[in-house]
C-alpha positions as CSV (number, residue, x, y, z in Angstrom):
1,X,8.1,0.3,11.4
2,X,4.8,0.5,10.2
3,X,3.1,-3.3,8.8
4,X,0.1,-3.6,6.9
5,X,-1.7,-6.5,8.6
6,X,-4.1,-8.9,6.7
7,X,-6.8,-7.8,8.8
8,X,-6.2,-4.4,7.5
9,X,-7.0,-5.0,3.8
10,X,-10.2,-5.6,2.1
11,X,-10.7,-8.0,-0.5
12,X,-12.2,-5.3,-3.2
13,X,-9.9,-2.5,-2.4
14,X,-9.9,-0.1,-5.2
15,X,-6.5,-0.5,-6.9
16,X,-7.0,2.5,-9.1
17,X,-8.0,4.6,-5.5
18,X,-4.9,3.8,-4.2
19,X,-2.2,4.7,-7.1
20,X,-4.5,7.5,-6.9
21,X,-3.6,8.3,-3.5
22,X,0.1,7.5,-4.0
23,X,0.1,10.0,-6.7
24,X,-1.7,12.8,-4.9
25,X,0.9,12.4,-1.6
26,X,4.4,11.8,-3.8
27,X,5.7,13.3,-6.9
28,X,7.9,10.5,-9.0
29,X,8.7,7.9,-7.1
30,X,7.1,5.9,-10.1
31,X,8.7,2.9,-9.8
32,X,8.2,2.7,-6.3
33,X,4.7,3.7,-6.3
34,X,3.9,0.7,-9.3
35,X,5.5,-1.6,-7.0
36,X,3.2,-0.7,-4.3
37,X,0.1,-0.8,-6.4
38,X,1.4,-4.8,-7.4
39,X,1.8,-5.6,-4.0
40,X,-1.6,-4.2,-3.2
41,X,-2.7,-6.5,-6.1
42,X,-1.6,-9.7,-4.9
43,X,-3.0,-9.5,-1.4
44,X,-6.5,-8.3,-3.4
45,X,-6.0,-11.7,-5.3
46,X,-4.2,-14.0,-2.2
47,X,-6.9,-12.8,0.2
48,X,-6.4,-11.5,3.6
49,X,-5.6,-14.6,5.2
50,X,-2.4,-15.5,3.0
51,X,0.8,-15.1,3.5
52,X,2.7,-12.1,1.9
53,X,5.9,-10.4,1.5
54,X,6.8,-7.2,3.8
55,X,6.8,-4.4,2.1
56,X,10.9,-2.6,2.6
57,X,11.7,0.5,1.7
58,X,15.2,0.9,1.8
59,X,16.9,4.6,1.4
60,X,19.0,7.1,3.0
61,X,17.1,10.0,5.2
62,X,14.6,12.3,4.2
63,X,13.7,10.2,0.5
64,X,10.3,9.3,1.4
65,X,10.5,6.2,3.2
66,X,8.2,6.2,6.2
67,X,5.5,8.7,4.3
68,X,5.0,5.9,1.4
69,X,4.6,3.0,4.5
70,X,1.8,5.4,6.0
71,X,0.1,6.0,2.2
72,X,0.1,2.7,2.0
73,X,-1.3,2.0,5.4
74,X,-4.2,4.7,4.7
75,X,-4.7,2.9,1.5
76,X,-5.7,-0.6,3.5
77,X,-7.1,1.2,6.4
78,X,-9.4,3.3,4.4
79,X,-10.1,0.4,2.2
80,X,-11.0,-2.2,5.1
81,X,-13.1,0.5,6.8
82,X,-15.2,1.7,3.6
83,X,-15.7,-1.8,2.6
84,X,-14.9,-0.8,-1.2
């Protein structure tokens, strides 16, 4: 299981890079990849230090699961490490 820790994400993390990115590595999926970009959202307002939800992707094999939880943890990681 992959988690995006708190001390991962940075507080001005580009919401518009990161729907970016989740459109670049996944066709469709748009539902899923909003969702993502909300949750994204609301640790950007909460701050890194709150509490949040875990992210669950639920599926049968081979839809995608564990490639959106690494997007997702490139997203924070590239975020935190870029400061932006």
């Amino acid at each position: 299981m992959l988690f995006v820790t708190g001390s991962m994400l940075c507080t001005d993390m580009s919401l518009v890079a990161a729907r970016a990115l989740l459109d670049r590595q996944h066709y469709g999926l748009d539902k899923v990849k909003t969702r993502i970009v909300q949750y994204l959202a609301v640790r950007r307002l909460r701050g890194p230090d709150a509490r949040a939800p875990i992210l669950c992707f639920i599926g049968p094999p081979g839809v995608g699961k564990t490639s959106l939880a690494r997007s997702v943890a490139e997203v924070s990681f590239s975020a935190a490490v870029s400061g932006s």
